[in-house]
C-alpha positions in Angstrom: 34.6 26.7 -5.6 35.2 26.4 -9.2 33.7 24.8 -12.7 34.7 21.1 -10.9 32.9 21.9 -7.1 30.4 23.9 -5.6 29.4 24.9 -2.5 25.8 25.8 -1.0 24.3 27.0 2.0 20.3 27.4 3.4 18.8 28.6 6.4 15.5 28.2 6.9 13.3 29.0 9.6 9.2 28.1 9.9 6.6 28.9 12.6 2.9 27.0 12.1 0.3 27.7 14.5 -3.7 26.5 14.6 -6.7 27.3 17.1 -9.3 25.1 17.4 -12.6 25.5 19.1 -14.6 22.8 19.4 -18.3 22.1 20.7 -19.2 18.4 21.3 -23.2 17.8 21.8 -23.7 14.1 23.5 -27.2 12.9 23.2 -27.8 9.8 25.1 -31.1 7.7 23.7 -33.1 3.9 24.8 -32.7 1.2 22.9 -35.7 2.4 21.1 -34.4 5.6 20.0 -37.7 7.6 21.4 -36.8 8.5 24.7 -33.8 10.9 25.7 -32.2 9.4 28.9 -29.4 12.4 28.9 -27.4 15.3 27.9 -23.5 15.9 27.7 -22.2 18.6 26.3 -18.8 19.7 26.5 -16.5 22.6 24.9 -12.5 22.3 24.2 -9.8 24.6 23.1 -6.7 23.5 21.3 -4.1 25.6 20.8 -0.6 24.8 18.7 2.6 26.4 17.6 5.2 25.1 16.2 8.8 26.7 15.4 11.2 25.3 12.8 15.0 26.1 12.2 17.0 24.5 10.3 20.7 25.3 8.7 22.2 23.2 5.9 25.8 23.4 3.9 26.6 21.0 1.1 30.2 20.8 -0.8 30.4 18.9 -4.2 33.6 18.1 -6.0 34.1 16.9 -9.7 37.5 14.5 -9.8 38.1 12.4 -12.5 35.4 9.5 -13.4 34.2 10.8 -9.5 32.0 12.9 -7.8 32.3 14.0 -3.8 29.5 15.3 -2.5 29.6 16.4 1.6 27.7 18.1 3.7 25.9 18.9 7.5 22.6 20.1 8.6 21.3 21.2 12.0 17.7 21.6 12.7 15.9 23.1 15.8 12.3 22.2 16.5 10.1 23.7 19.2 6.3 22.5 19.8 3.6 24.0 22.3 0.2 22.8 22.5 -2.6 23.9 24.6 -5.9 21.5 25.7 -8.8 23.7 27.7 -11.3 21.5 28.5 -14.7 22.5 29.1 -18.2 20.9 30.6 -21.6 22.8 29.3 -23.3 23.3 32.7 -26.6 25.6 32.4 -25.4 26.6 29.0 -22.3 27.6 30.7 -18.8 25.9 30.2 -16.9 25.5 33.2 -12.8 24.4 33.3 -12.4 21.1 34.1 -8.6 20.9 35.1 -8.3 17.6 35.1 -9.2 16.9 31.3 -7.0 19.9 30.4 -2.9 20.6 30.1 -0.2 21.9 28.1 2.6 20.1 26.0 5.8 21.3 24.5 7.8 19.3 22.7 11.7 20.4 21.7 13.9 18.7 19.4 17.6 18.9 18.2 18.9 17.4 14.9 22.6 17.1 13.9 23.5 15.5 10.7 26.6 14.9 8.4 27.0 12.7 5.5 29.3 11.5 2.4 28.3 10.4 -0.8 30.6 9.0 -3.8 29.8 8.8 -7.3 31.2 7.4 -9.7 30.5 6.7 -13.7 33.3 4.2 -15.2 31.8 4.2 -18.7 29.0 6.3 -20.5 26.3 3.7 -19.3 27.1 2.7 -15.5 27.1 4.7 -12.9 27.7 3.8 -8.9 27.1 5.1 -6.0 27.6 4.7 -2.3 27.0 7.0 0.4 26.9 7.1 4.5 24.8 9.6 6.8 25.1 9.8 10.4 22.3 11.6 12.3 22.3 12.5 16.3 18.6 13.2 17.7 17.9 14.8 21.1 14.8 15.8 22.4 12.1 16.3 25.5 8.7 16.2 25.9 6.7 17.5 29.2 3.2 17.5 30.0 2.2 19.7 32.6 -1.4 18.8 33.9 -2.9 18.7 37.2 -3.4 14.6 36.9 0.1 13.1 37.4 1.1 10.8 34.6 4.0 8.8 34.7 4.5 10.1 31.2 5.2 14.1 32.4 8.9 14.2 31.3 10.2 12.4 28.4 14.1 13.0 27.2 15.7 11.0 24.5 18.9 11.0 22.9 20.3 8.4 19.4 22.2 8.3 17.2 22.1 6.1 14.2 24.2 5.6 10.8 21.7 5.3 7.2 24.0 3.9 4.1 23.2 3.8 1.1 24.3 2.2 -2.4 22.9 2.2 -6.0 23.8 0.7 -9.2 22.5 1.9 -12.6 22.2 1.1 -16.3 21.2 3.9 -19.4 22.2 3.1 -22.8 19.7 6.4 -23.8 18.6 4.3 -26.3 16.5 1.0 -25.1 17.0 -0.1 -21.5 17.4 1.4 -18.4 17.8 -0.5 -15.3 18.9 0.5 -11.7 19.6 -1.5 -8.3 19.2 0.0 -5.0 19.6 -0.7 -1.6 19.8 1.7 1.7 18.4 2.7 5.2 16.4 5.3 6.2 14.4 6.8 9.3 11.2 8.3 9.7 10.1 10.1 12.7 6.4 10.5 14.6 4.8 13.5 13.5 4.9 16.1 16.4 1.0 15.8 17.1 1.1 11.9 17.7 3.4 12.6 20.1 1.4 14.6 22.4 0.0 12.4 25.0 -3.5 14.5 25.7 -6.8 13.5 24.1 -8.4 14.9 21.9 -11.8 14.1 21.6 -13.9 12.5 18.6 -16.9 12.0 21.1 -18.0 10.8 24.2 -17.0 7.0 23.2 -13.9 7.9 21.6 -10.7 10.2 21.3 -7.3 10.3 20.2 -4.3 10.6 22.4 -0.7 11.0 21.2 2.7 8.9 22.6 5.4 10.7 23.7 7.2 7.4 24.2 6.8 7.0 20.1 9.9 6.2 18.7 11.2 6.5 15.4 10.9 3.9 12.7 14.0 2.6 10.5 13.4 1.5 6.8 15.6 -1.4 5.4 14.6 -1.1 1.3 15.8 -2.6 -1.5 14.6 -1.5 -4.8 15.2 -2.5 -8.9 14.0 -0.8 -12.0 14.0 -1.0 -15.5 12.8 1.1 -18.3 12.5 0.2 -22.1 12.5 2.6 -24.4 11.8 5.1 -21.9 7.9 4.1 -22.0 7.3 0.5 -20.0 8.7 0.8 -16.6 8.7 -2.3 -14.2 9.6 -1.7 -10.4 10.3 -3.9 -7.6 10.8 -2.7 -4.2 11.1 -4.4 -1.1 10.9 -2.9 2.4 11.3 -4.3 6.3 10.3 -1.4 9.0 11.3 -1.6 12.6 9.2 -0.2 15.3 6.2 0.1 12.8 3.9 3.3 13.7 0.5 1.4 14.1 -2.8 2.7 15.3 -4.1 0.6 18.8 -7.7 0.6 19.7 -8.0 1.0 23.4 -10.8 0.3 26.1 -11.2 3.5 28.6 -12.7 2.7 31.8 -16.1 0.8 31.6 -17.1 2.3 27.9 -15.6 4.4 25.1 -12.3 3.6 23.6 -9.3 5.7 22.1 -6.7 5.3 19.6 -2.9 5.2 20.4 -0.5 5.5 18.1 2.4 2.4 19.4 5.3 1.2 18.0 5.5 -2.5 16.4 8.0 -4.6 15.6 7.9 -5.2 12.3 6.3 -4.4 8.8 7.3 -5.5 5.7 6.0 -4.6 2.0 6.4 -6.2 -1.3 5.7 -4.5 -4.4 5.6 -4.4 -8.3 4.5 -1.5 -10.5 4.2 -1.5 -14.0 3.4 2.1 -16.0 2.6 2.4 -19.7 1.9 5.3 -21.8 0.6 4.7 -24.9 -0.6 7.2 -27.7 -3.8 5.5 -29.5 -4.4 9.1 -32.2 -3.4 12.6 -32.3 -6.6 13.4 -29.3 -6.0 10.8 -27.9 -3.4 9.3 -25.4 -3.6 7.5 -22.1 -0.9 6.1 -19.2 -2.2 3.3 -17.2 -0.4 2.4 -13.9 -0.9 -1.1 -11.9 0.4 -1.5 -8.5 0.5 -5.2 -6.4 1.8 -4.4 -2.7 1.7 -7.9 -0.4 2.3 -6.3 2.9 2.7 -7.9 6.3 2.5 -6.6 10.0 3.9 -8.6 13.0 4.5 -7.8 16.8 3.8 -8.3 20.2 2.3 -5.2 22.1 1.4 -5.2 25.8 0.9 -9.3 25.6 -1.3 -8.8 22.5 0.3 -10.8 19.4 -0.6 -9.3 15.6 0.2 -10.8 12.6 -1.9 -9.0 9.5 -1.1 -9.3 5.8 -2.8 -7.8 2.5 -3.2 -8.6 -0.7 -3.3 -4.8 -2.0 -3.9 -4.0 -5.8 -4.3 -0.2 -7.0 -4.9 0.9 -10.7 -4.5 4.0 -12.2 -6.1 5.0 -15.4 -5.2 8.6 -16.9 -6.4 9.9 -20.4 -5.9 12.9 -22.2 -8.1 14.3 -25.0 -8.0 16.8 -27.3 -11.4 18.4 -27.9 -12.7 21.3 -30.6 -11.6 24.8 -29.2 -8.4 24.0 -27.9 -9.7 22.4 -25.3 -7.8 20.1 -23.5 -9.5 17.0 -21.3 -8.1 15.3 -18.8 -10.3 11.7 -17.3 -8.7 9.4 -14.7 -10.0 6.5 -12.6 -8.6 5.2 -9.3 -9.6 2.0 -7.6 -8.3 0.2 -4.7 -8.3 -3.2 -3.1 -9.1 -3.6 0.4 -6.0 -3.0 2.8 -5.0 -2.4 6.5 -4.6 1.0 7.8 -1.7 1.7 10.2 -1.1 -1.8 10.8 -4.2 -2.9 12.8 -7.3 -1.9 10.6 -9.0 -3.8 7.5 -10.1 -1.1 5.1 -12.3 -1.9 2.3 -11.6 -0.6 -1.2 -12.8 2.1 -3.2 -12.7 3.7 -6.4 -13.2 7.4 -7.7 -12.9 9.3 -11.0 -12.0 13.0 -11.8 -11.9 15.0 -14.5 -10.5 18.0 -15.5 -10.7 20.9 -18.4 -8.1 23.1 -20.1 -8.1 25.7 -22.5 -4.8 28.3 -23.5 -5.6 32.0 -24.8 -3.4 34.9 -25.9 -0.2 32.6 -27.2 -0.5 30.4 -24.1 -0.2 33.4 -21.6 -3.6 32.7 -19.8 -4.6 29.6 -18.9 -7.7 28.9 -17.6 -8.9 25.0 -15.6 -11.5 23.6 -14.1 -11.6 20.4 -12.3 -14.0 17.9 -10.6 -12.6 15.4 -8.6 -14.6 12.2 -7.3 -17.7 12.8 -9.5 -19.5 10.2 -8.2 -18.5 10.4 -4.7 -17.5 7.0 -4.5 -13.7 7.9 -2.9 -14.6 9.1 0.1 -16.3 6.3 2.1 -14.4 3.8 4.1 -16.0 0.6 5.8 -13.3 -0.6 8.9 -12.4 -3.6 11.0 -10.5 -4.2 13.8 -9.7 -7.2 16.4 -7.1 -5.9 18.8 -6.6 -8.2 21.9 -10.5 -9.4 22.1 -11.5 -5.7 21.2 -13.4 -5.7 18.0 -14.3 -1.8 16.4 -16.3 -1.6 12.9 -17.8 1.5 11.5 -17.8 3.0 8.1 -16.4 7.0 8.1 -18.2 8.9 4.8 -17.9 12.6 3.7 -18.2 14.2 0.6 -15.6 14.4 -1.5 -16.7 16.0 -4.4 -14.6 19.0 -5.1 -14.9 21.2 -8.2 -11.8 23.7 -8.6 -11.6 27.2 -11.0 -8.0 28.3 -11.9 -6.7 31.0 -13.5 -2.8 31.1 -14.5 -1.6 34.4 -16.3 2.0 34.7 -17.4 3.7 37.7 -17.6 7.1 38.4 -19.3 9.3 37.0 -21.6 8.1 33.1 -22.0 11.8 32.3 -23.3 13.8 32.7 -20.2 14.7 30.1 -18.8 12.3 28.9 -16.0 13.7 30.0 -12.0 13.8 26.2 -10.6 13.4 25.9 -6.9 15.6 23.7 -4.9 14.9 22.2 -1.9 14.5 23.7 1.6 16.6 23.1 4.6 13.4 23.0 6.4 10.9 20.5 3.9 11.0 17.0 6.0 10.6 18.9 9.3 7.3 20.6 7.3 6.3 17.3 6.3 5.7 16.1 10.1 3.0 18.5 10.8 -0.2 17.0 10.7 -3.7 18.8 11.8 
């Protein structure tokens, strides 16, 4: 490599591992409430450990008005999880074998792609690039109930272009056009087919037959002055991950995570920052999203669609002392959750404080988010083949946060920039 190319290599490797212990109290009451017809109790263990490798090489060459950019990536991933599943009898849990089992999960990545750039004149630039990934993997579930679920290989391959189109006169407008493909995969948890249990009525139980989603997007933006920025994306997703409410046996239910056909989203954003006096400036964002989901699962037809409008509202103050304020306020619209469930809207606000000492060295924050704990409830509907589920799930969300940043050294070097891991998007699929 020279001035005009560059070559770069990562290896990366990542191990993630969690315990849980769990005790489940079931209290079983009349109609009334008064009278205490029963007692389940139960205990589970659930064990999981995940290893990550991954290895990545990239090769970029300058030419001309061009730019080649190459490169391959190989990534390893290796799951175990655990499920010991306990009934409380005289205080004393015994192993029930039948409600417990082990699942590993192993999956092989191998990846190459080509992109070409190109900038003609000082304001357009193009480019067009092709990736080609080949996924293998298995799943087994050992567990003393037969399933016909036990052993689970896969093997694809697929091809993701992509091609852009972009304006910058560094001046007044911007504008860019883009349109590609992309795929996302199941998180490894949602594809471990045990339950796990949120009571007696209900429980979670992963899909090891979850297949991957592809993303056809298209997306244009513009920019004036830097300041107003306008966007308009537009996406169609195959084999949608959607959440299915489930009836189990002759009460309680469980959520599966299933693929379906087809979701598509629509959506404009505008963002504006605007200064009003020296203290005071604010950025307020607006996002519309009409979003439709449509398929047939197991002889059950869906077709959802939502209206979904978000606001953003950020201001930042300059107080006496130095101190620095920062407000915001979120709401949301109602929208659908994973493709099956009405959600109704909410709204929060946070707020955060900031004050510099010793030439900016130390910096000391505090901040409160969802003061008025208004973020954190969510009232929910479903109607899923005749099965209709409503509830509400609340918590407290009020956080408050001390931080305390101290810089040491010489504040004029230039600022170590970290570059991206071989190993992020396979981080980003763990999920507790």
């Amino acid at each position: 490599p020279n001035k005009s190319s560059s070559l770069t290599a990562d290896v990366s490797l990542g191990s993630y591992s969690v315990a849980r212990k769990t005790f489940q109290p079931n209290q079983y009451f009349d109609e009334n409430g008064d009278v205490l017809l029963r007692t389940i109790d139960s205990e589970f263990n659930a064990n999981t450990d995940i290893n990550l490798f991954s290895a990545q090489v990239d090769y970029e060459k300058d030419v001309d008005i061009f730019t080649f950019s190459t490169g391959a990536k190989y990534s390893y991933i290796q799951t175990d999880n655990e499920l010991a599943f306990y009934d409380i009898e005289n205080n004393n849990p015994v192993l029930n074998l039948e409600r417990s089992n082990d699942f590993s999960y192993l999956e092989k990545v191998a990846a190459a792609y080509l992109i070409v750039a190109a900038k003609p004149t000082k304001t357009i630039s193009l480019n067009a690039g092709l990736r080609v990934e080949n996924t293998s993997s298995l799943g087994e579930l050992v567990s003393a109930v037969p399933t016909p679920d036990d052993v689970v290989p896969r093997n694809y391959t697929s091809l993701f272009p992509n091609v852009s189109i972009s304006y910058n006169d560094e001046e007044t407008h911007a504008l860019s056009l883009t349109v590609g493909r992309r795929i996302t995969r199941p998180n490894y948890q949602d594809l471990n087919p045990f339950e796990r249990k949120y009571s007696e009525l209900a429980a979670w139980r992963g899909n090891p037959f979850l297949q991957p989603n592809y993303i056809s997007n298209y997306s244009v933006n513009y920019s004036f002055k830097r300041k107003l920025v306008i966007s308009n994306t537009y996406s169609i997703t195959r084999n949608f991950f959607a959440n299915i409410f489930e009836v189990v046996g002759d009460k309680g239910n469980v959520i599966i995570p299933r693929n379906m056909e087809k979701a598509t989203n629509n959506g404009l954003s505008v963002s504006y920052p605007q200064k009003v006096f020296d203290w005071w400036e604010f950025s307020t964002f607006l996002i519309y999203n009409y979003s439709t989901f449509s398929g047939d699962i197991e002889g059950t037809v869906i077709d959802l669609s939502a209206n979904i409008v978000n606001f953003r509202w950020q201001n930042k103050l300059k107080l006496p002392l130095d101190i620095t304020m920062e407000l915001s306020y979120f709401a949301s619209s109602p929208w659908i959750w994973r493709g099956t469930v009405n959600v109704d809207g909410n709204h929060r606000v946070n707020l955060g404080l900031k004050r510099e000492f010793f030439d900016k060295k130390l910096i000391l924050q505090v901040n409160a988010n969802d003061l008025f704990n208004t973020g954190s409830i969510y009232y929910y509907e479903s109607d899923y083949g005749g099965m209709i589920v409503d509830g509400d799930i609340a918590f407290d969300g009020r956080r408050i946060g001390v931080n305390a940043t101290y810089k040491f050294g010489n504040q004029k070097s230039k600022k170590s920039r970290r570059g991206k891991s071989a190993i992020d998007a396979e981080l980003r699929r763990i999920s507790d």
